[in-house]
TIPA-619369 format. One record per residue: x, y, z of N, C-alpha, C, O in turn; residue in one letter; chain. Coordinates in steps of 0.1 Angstrom, whole numbers, plus 2048, in hexadecimal, padded with zeros to 3 digits. Example, Ala and Ser with C-alpha at 12.3 -4.5 7.8 and 13.67 -1.06 7.14 Angstrom:
<nodes>
(node (884,7C7,84E),(87B,7D3,84E),(884,7DF,84E),(88E,7DF,855),"A","A");
(node (880,7EA,847),(889,7F5,847),(881,800,84F),(886,80B,850),"S","A");
</nodes>
This chain:
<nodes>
(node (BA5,6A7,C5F),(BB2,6A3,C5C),(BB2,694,C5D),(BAE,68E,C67),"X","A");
(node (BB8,68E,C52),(BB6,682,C55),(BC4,678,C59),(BD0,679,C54),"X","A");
(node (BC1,672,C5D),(BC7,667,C6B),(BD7,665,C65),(BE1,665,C6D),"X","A");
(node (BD8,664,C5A),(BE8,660,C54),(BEE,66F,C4F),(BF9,66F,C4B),"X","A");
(node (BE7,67A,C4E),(BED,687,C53),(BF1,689,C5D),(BFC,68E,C5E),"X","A");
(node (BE9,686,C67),(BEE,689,C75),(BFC,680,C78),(C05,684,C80),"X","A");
(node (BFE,674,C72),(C09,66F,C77),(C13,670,C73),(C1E,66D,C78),"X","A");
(node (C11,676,C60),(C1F,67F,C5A),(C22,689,C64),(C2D,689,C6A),"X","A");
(node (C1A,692,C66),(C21,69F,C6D),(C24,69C,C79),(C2B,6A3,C7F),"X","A");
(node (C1F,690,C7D),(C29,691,C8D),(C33,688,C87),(C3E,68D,C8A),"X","A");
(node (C36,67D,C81),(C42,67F,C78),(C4B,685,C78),(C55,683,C7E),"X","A");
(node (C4A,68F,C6F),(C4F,69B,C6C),(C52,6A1,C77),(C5D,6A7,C74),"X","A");
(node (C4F,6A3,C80),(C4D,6AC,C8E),(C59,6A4,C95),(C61,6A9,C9D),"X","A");
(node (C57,695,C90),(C65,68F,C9F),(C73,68E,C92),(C7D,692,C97),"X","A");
(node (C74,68C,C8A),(C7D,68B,C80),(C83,69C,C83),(C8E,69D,C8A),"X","A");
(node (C7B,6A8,C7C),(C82,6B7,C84),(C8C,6B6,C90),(C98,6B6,C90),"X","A");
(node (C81,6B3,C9C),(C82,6B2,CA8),(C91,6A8,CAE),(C98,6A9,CB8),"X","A");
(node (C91,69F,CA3),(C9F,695,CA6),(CAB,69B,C9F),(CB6,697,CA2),"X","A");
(node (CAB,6A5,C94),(CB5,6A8,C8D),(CB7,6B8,C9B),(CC2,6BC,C9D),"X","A");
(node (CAE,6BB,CA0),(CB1,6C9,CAC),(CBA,6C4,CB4),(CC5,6C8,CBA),"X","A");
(node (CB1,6B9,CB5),(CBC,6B2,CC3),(CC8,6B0,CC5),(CCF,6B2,CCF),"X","A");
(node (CCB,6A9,CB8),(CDB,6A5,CB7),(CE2,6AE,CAF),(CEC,6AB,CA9),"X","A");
(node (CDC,6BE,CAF),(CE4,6C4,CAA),(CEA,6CC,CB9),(CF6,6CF,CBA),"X","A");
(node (CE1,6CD,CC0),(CDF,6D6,CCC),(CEC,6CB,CD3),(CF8,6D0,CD4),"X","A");
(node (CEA,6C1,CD6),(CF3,6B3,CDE),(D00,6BA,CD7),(D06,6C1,CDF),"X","A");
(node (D04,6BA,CCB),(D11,6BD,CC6),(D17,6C6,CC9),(D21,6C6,CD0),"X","A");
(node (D0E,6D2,CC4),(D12,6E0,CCC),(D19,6E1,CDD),(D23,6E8,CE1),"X","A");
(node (D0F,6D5,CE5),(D15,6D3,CF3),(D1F,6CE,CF0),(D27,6D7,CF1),"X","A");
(node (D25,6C2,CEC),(D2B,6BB,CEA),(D38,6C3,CE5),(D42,6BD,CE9),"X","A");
(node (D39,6D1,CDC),(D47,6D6,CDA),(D47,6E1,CE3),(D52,6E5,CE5),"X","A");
(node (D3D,6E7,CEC),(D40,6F6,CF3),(D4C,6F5,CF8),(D51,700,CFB),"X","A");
(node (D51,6EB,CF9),(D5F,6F0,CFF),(D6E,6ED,CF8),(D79,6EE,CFD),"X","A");
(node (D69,6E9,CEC),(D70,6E7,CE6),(D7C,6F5,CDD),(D78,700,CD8),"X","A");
(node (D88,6F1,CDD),(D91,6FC,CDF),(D9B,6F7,CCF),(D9E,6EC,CCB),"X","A");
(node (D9C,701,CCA),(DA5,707,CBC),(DB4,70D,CBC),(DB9,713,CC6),"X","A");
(node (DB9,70A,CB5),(DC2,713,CB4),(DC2,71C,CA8),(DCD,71F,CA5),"X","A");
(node (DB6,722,CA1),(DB3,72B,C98),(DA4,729,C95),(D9D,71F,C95),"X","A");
(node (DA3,736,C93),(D97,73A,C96),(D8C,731,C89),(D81,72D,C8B),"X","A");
(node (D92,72F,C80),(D8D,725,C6D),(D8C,716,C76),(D82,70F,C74),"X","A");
(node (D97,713,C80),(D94,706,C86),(D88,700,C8D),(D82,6F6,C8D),"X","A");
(node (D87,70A,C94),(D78,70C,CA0),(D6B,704,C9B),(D66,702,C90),"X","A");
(node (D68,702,CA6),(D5B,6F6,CA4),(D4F,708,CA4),(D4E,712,CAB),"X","A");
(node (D46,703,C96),(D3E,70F,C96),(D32,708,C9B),(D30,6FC,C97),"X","A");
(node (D26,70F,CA4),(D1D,709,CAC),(D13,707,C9A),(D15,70D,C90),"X","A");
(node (D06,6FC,C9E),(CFD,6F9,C90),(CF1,6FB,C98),(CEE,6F8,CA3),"X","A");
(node (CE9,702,C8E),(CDB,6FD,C91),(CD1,701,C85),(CD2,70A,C7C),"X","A");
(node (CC6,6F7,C86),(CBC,6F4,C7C),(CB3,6FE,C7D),(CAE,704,C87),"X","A");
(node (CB1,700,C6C),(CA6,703,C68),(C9C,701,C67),(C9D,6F9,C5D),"X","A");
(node (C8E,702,C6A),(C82,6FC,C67),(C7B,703,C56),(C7C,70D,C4F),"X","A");
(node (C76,6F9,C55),(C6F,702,C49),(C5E,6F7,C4D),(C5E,6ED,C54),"X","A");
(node (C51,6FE,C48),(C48,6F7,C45),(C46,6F1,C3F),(C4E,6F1,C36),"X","A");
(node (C3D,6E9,C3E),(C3A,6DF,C31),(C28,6E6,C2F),(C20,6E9,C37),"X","A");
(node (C2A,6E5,C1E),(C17,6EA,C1E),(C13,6E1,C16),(C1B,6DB,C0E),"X","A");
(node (C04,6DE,C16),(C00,6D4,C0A),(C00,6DB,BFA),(BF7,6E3,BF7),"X","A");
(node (C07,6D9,BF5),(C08,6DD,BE9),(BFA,6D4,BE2),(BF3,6DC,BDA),"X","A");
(node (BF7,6C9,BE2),(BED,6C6,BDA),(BDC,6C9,BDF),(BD3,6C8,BD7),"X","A");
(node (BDA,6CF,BED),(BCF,6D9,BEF),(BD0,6E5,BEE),(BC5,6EB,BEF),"X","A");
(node (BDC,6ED,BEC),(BE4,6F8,BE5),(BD7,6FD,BF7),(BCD,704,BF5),"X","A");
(node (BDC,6F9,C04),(BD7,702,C0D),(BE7,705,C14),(BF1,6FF,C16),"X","A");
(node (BE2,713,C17),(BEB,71B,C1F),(BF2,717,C29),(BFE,719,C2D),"X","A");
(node (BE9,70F,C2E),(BEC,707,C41),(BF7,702,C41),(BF9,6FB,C37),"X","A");
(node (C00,702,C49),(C0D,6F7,C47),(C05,6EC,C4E),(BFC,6EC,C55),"X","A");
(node (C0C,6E1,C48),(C08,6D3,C4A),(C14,6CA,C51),(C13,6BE,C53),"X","A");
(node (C1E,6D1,C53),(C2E,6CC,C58),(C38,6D1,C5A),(C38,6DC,C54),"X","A");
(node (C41,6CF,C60),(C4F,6D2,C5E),(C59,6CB,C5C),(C58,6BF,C5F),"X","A");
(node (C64,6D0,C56),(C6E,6C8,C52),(C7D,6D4,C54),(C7C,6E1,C55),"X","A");
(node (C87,6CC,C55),(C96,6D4,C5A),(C97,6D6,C4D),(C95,6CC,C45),"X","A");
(node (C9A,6E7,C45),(C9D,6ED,C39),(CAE,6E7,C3A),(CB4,6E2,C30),"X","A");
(node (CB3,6E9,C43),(CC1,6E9,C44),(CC9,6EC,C53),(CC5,6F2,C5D),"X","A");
(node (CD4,6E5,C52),(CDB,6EB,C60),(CE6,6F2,C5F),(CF0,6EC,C5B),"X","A");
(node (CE7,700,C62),(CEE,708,C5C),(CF9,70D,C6C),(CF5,70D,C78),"X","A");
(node (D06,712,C66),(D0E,715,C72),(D10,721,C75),(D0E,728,C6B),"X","A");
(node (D16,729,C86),(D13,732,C85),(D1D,73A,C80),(D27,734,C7D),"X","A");
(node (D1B,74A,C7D),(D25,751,C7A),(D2B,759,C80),(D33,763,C7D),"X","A");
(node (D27,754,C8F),(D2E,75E,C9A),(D39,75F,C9E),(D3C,756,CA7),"X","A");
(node (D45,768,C9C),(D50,764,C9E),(D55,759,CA7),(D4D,757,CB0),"X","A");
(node (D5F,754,CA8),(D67,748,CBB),(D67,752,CC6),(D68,75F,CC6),"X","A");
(node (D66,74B,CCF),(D69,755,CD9),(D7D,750,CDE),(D82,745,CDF),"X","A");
(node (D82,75C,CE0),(D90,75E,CDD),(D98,75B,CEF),(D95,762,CF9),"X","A");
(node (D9D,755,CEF),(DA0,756,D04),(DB1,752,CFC),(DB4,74A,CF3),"X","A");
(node (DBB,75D,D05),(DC6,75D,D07),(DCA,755,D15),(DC7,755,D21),"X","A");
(node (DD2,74C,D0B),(DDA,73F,D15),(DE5,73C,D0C),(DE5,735,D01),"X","A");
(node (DF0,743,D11),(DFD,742,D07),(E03,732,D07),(E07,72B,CFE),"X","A");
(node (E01,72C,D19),(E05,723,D1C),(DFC,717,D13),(E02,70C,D12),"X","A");
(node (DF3,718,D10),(DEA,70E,D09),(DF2,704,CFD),(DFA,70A,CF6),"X","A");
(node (DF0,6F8,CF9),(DF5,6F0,CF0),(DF1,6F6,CE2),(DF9,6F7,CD9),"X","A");
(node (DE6,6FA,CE1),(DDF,6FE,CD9),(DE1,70E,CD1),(DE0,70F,CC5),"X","A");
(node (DE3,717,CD7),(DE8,721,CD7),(DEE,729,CC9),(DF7,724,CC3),"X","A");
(node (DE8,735,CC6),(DEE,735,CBE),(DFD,742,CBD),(E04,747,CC6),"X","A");
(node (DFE,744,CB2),(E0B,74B,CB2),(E0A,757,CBB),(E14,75B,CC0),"X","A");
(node (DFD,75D,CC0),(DFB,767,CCB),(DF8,766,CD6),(DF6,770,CDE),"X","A");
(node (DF7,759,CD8),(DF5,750,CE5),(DE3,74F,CE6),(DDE,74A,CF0),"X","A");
(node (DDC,754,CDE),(DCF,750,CE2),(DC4,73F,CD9),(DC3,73C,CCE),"X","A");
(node (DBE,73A,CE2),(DB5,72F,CDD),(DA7,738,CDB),(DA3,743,CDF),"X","A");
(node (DA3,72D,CD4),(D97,731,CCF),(D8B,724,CD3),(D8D,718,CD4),"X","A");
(node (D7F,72A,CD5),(D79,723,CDC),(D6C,727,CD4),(D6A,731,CCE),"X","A");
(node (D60,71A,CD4),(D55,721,CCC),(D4E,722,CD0),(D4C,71C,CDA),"X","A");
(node (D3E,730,CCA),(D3D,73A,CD4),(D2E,732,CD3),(D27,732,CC9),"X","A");
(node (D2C,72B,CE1),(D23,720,CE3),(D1A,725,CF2),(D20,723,CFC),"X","A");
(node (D10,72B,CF3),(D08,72B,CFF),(D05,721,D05),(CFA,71D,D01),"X","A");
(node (D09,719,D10),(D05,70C,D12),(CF6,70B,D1A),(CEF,702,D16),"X","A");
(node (CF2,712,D23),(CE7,718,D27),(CDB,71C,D1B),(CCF,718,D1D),"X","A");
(node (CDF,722,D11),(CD4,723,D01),(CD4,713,CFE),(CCA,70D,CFE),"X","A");
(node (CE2,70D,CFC),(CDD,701,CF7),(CD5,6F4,CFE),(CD0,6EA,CF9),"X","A");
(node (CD5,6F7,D0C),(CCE,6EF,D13),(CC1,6F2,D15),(CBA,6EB,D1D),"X","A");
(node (CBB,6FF,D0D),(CAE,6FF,D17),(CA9,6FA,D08),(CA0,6F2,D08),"X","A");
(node (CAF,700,CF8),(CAC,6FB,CED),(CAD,6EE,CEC),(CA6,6EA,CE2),"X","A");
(node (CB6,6E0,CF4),(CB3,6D9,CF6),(CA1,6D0,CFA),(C98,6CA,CF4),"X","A");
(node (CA6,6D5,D09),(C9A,6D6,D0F),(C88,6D9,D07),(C7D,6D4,D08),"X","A");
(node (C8C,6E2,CFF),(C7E,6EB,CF9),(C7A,6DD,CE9),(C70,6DA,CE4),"X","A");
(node (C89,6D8,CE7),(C87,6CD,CD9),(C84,6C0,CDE),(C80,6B7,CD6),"X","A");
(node (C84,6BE,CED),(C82,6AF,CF3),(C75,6B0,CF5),(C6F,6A5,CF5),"X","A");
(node (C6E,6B9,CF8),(C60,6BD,CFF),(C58,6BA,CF2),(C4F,6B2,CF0),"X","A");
(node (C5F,6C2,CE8),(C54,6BF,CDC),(C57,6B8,CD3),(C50,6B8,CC8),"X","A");
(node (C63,6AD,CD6),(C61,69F,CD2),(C56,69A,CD8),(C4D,697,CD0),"X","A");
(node (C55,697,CE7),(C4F,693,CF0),(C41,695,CEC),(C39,68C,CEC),"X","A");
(node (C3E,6A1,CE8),(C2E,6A7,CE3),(C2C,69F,CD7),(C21,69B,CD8),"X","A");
(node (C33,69A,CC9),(C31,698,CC0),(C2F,686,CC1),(C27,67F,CBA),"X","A");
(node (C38,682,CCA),(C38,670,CCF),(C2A,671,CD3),(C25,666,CD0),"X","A");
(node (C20,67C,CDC),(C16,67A,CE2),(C0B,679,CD8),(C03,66F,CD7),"X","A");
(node (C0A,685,CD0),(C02,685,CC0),(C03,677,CBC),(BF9,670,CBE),"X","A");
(node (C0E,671,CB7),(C0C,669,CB1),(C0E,65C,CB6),(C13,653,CB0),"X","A");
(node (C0A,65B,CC5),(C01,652,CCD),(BF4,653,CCC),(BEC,64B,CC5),"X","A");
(node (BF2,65B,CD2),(BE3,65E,CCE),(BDC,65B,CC3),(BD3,653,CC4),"X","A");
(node (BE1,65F,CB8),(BDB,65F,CAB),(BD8,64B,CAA),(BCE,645,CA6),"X","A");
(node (BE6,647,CAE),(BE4,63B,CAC),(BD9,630,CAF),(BD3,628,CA9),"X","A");
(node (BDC,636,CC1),(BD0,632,CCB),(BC2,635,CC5),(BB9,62D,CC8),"X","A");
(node (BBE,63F,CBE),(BB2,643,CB5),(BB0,63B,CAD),(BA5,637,CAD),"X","A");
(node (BB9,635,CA5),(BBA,62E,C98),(BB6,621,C9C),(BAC,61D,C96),"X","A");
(node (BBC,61A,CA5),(BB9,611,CAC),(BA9,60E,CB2),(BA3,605,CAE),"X","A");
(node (BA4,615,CB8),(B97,617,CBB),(B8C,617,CB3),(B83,60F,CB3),"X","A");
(node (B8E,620,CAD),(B86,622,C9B),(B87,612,C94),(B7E,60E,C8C),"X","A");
(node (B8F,60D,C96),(B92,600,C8F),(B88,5F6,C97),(B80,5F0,C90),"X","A");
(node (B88,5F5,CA9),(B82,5F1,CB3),(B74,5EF,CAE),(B6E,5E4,CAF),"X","A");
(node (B70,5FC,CAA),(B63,5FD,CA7),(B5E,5F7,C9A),(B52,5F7,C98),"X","A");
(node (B64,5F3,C94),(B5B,5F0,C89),(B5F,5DC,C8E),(B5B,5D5,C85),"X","A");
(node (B63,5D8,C96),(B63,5CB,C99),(B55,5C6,C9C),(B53,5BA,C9F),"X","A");
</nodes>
């Protein structure tokens, strides 16, 4: 594999990896956020990956990834009666959206790690490149 492959796909790998991130951050960022109808509600996002393959070695292997899309969920609000609420609707209940914050933090956690792994790749790779260069001095 040669050397400016390796540093598309970890590319690729932190570009994914930053669009998880700040979708995951958002997600935290509304869990508590409160509706007064259920169409209003913050709906939680998360990304899709798709591969990338070399189409011009027509080989099988994925060679990358890239975010296909960030699509929202379709899980209904979660519904909490509070008549007294500002927000409130004609039956006294808010809506709230239906956000694991515990799921989103370890999926946090799991997209920082393998940012972290892909920043390392393509250190490395560099530090190689560099070297290889060393040598022919």
């Amino acid at each position: 594999m040669s050397l400016m492959r390796i540093l598309d796909i970890s590319a690729q790998s932190l570009a994914a990896q930053s669009v998880r991130l700040n979708v995951t951050a958002s997600n935290l960022a509304n869990a508590n956020s409160e509706a007064g109808s259920p169409e209003a509600v913050y709906r939680p996002r998360h990304p899709v990956f798709a591969a990338v393959l070399d189409a011009q070695r027509r080989d099988p292997a994925a060679v990358g990834v890239r975010v296909a899309a960030v699509v929202e969920s379709q899980a209904p609000p979660e519904k909490r009666y509070d008549p007294g609420h500002p927000l409130a609707d004609a039956q006294g209940y808010v809506y709230l959206p239906r956000i694991e914050v515990v799921e989103e933090m370890a999926d946090m956690i799991s997209a920082s790690r393998s940012y972290e792994a892909s920043v390392e790749v393509f250190n490395t790779a560099k530090e190689l490149a560099l070297r290889t260069l060393a040598l022919g001095q």
